[in-house]
N, C-alpha and C positions, 0 to 999 in steps of 0.2 A: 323652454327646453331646459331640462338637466340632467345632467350624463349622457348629453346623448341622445335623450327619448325628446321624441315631440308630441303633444297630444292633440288630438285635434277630433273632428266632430264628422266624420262620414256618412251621409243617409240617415242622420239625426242618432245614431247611434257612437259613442265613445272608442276613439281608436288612439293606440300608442304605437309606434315604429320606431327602430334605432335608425338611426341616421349619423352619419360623420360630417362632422363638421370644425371649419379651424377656430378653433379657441385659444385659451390662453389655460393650458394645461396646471402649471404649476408654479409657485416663485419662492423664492428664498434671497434669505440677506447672507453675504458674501464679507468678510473681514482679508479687504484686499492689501493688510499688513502682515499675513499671515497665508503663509504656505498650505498648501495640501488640498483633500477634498470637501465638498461638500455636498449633502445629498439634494438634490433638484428636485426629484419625480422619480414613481417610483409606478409603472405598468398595470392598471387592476388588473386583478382574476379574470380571465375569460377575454381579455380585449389584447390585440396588438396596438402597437403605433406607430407614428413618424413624426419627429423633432421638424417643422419647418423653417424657423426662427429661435435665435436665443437674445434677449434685447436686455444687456446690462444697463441700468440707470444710477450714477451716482446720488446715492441720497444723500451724504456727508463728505468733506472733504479738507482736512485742513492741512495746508502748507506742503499741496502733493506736487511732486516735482514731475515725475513719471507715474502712468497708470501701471495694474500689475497686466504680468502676462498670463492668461487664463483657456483653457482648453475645456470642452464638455463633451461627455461621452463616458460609455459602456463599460471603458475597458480600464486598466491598468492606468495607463496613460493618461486616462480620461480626455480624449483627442480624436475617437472616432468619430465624434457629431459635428462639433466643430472645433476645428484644427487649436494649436496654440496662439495666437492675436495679445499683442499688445494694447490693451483697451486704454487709449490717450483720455480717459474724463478724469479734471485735474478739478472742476467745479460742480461743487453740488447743484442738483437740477437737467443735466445734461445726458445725455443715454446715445447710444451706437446698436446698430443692429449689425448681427452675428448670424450669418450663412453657414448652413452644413455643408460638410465636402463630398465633394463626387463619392457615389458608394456608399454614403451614410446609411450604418443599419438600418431594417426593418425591425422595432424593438418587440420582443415575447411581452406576455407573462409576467408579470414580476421582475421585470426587467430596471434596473436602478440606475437613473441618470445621473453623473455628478458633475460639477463645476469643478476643478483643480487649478488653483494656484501657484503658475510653476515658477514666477518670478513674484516676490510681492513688490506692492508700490512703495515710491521712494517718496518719502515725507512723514509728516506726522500722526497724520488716521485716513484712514479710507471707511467708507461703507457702502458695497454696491447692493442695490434689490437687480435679481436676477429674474426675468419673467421669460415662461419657455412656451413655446405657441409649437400648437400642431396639432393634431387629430390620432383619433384612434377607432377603431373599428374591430 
């Protein structure tokens, strides 16, 4: 399967179908010392979708006392996907899984996920890899 498409073999003849299915949409590395957004995922042409999961994993981590506080989502806010959470990973190797909130968009088009930083972490460096799971159709 890629994008979506499955190929397979019908009455000996070649056949492709879209299909949705949950994946691991997109990821991005996070500077959880540092305020603000970043972009996650970004909707192709022609397809909607739905954020199921957002699974922050610390890849680095040195002399962090608190994790930052991070929201993902659509808007302004970047908070409609999922809320703002204090991500407690203080050691590298370690990852939490991140629920959407009741009423999480249906995303368009061209629709631009981002991660937002609205606390950063307390310490000396952070780096989270951000991996966003969910399907599109």
């Amino acid at each position: 399967m890629v994008d979506g498409t499955v190929q397979s073999r019908v009455a000996g003849r070649a056949h492709a179908e879209q299909v949705s299915a949950l994946v691991r949409l997109a990821f991005a590395t996070v500077n959880a010392k540092v305020t603000g957004p970043t972009l996650l995922y970004t909707v192709p042409a022609g397809r909607s979708g739905v954020v199921t999961h957002v699974v922050p994993r610390c890849d680095a981590a040195d002399a962090i006392v608190t994790g930052p506080t991070l929201g993902v989502g659509t808007n302004g806010g970047h908070d409609d996907i999922v809320a703002p959470t204090v991500v407690a990973l203080t050691v590298a190797g370690t990852h939490v899984v991140l629920t959407p909130v009741s009423g999480a968009p249906v995303l368009s088009a061209g629709a631009q996920v981002y991660c937002g930083v609205d606390v950063a972490a307390v310490g000396t460096s952070q780096s989270l890899i951000l991996d966003v799971f969910g399907y599109t159709y």
